[in-house]
PAZATI-838012 format. One record per residue: residue in one letter; x, y, z of N, C-alpha, C in turn. Coordinates in steps of 0.02 Angstrom, whole numbers, padded with zeros to 5 digits, always signed. Layout:
N
AXYZXYZXYZ
...
***
This chain:
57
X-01312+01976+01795-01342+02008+01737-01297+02064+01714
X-01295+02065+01648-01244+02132+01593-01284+02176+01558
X-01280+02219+01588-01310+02257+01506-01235+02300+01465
X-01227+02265+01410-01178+02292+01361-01215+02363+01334
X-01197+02427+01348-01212+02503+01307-01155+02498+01237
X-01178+02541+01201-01149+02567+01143-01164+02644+01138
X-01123+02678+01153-01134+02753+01124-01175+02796+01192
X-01163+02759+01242-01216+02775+01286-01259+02779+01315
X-01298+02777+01271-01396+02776+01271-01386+02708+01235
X-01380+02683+01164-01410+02621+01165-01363+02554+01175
X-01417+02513+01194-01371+02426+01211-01394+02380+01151
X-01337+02326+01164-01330+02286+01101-01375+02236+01131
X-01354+02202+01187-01346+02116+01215-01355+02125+01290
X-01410+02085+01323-01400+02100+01391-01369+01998+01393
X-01350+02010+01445-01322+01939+01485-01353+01919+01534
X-01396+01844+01545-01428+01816+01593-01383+01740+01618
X-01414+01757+01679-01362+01690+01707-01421+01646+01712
X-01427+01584+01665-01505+01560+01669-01478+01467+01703
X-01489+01464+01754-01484+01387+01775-01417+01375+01775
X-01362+01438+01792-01315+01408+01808-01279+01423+01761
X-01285+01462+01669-01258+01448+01621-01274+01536+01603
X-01214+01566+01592-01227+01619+01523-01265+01630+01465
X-01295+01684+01473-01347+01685+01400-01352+01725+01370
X-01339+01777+01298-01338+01825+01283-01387+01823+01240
X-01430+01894+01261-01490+01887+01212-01464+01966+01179
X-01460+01933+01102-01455+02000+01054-01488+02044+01029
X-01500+02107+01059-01557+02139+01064-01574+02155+00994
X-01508+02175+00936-01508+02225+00892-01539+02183+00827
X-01533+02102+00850-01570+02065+00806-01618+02013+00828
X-01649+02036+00886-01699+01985+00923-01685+01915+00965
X-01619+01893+00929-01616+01834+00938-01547+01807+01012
X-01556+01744+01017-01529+01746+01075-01473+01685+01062
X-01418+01697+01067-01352+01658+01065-01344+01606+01112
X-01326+01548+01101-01333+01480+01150-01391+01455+01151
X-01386+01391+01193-01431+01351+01182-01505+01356+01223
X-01507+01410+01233-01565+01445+01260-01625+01452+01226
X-01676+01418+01213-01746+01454+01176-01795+01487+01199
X-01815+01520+01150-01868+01580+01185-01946+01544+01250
X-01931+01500+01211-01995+01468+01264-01961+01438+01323
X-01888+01421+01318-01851+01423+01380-01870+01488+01445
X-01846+01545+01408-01849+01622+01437-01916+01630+01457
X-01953+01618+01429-02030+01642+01437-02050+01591+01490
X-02040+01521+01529-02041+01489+01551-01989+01523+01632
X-01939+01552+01620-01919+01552+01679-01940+01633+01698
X-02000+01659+01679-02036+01689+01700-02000+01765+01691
X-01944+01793+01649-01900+01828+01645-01932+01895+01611
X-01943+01948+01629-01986+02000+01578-01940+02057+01577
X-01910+02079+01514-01873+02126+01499-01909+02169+01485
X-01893+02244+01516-01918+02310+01505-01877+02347+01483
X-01884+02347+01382-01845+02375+01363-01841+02472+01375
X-01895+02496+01394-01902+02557+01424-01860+02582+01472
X-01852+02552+01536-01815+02570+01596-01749+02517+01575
X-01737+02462+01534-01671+02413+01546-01688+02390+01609
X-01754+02348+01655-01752+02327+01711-01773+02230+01668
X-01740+02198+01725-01767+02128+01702-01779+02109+01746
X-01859+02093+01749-01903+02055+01797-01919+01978+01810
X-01879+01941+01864-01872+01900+01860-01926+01877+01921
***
């Protein structure tokens, strides 16, 4: 797992290693790069806390 910062305090993109494969989910526009879908993510039980930056897997 990545978390990319910008400026310090905020992040762009965190990085998940989902089944073996890279995944960048783009925070600054919701959406998530590769062939990954959200009901994919929500399925492998993954809960991002954008508060602390912890991802609960």
């Amino acid at each position: 797992m990545k978390i990319d910062f910008r400026d310090g305090l905020l992040f762009t993109s965190i990085t998940l290693n989902f089944e073996g494969k890279e995944k960048v989910i783009d925070i600054e526009n919701g959406s998530i790069n590769g062939s990954i879908g959200l009901d994919l993510l929500m399925k492998s039980k993954a809960i991002i806390d954008l508060n602390t930056l912890e991802i609960h897997i």
